[in-house]
N, C-alpha and C positions, 0 to 999 in steps of 0.2 A: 838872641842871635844877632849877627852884626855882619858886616860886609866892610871892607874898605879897598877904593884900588883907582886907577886911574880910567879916565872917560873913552871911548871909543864910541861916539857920535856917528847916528844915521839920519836921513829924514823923514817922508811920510813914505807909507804903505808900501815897504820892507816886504816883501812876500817870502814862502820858505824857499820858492825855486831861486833867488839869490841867496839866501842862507845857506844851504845846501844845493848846489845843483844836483836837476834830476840825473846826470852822467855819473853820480857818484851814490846813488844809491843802492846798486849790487852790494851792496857791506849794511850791516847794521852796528859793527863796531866803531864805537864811541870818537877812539884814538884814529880810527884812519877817518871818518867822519872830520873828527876838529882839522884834519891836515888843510882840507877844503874849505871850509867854511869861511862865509863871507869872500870867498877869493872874487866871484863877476862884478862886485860893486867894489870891493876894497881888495885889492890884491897883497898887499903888504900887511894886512890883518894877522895872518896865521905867524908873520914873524915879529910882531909889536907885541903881539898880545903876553900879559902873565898873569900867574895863576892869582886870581881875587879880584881882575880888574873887571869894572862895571861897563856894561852896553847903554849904549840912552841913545832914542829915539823918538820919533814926534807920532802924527798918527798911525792907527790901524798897522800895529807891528805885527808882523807872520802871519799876515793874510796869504791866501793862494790854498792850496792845498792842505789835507789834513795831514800829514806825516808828522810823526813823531820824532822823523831824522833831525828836524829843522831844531829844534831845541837840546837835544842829544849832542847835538856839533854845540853849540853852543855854548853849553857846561860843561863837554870835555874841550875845550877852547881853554878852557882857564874863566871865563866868567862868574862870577858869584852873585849875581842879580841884571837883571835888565830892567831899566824906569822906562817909562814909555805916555805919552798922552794918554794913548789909547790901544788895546792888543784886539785882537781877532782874536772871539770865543774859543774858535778849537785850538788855536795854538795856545790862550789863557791855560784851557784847563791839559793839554799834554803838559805844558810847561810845569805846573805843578803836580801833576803824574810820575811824571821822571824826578823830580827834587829840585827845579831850577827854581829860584826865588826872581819875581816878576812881582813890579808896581807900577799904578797906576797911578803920574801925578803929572798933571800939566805944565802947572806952573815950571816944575825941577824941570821936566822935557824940553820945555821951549829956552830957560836961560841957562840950562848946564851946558858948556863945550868941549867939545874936545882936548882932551889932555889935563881937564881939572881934576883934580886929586879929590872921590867924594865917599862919604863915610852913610852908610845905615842903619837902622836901627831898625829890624824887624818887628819887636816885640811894640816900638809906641809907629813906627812907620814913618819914623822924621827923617828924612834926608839931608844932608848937611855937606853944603860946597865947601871944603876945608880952603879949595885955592882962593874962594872969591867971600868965603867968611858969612856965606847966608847958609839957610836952612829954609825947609821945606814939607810941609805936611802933604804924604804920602796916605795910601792907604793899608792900616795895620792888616798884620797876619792872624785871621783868627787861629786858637791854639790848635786844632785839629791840622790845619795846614801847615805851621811851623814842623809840628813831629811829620807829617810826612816828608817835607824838607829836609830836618833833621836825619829821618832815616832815608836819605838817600831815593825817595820816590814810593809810589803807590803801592808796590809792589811789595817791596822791604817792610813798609811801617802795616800793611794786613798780614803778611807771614809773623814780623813780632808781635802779634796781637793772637797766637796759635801758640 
């Protein structure tokens, strides 16, 4: 599996109440979810963003609350991965719940910037800045994780195991 898309840079400790505000959690649909998302810290997020493009951010990404909204917006955003220094446990594992692919890699977190074009590689975990021509060892997807990703979330890949 693979990702490629342009960067949308945050910095540290990104909580999910700026991912999502809590005013917009009466919904748990996906689509009206992404309309908000990201809007209190980036407002012109919801209209930059397209479909494949990668989130990167520095420490303790989606810290705050446990909601499962915070990463829901974020994959119906158009996101196909988030890199990150470092994620907060609960949102790590919602994140891979729902299907969203999330790495952890310092190095890529701290020199990737906004607007660089970067490519993934789920299966060895190498991140590769296509704009700035480095790469980056990430941390791989073991297989079990990949297929939930694959099928679309936790949910999906234990019903196709029935």
């Amino acid at each position: 599996m693979k990702a490629k898309g342009t960067v949308h840079k945050y910095g540290d400790n990104v909580d999910t109440d700026v991912i999502i505000p809590a005013r917009y959690l009466n919904s748990s649909d996906p689509i009206e979810l992404a309309k908000n998302c990201m809007e209190d810290i980036d407002p012109e997020f919801v209209k930059r963003v397209k479909d494949g493009d990668i989130m990167v951010a520095n420490k303790n990404f989606g810290c705050g609350s446990s909601r499962e909204h915070a990463p829901i917006a974020i994959k119906a955003s158009g996101i196909s991965c988030v890199i990150a220094e470092t994620f907060a446990r609960i949102f790590y594992r919602n994140a891979i719940n729902i299907g969203l692919p999330i790495i952890e890699c310092p190095e890529a977190a701290r020199e990737i910037e906004a607007g660089d074009e970067v490519e993934i590689d789920f299966d060895s975990g190498k991140i590769t800045d296509v704009t700035k021509g480095t790469s980056y060892q990430g941390q791989a997807f073991p297989p079990f994780m990949q297929e939930i990703i694959k099928s679309e979330g936790l949910i999906n890949y234990i019903n196709s195991k029935n």
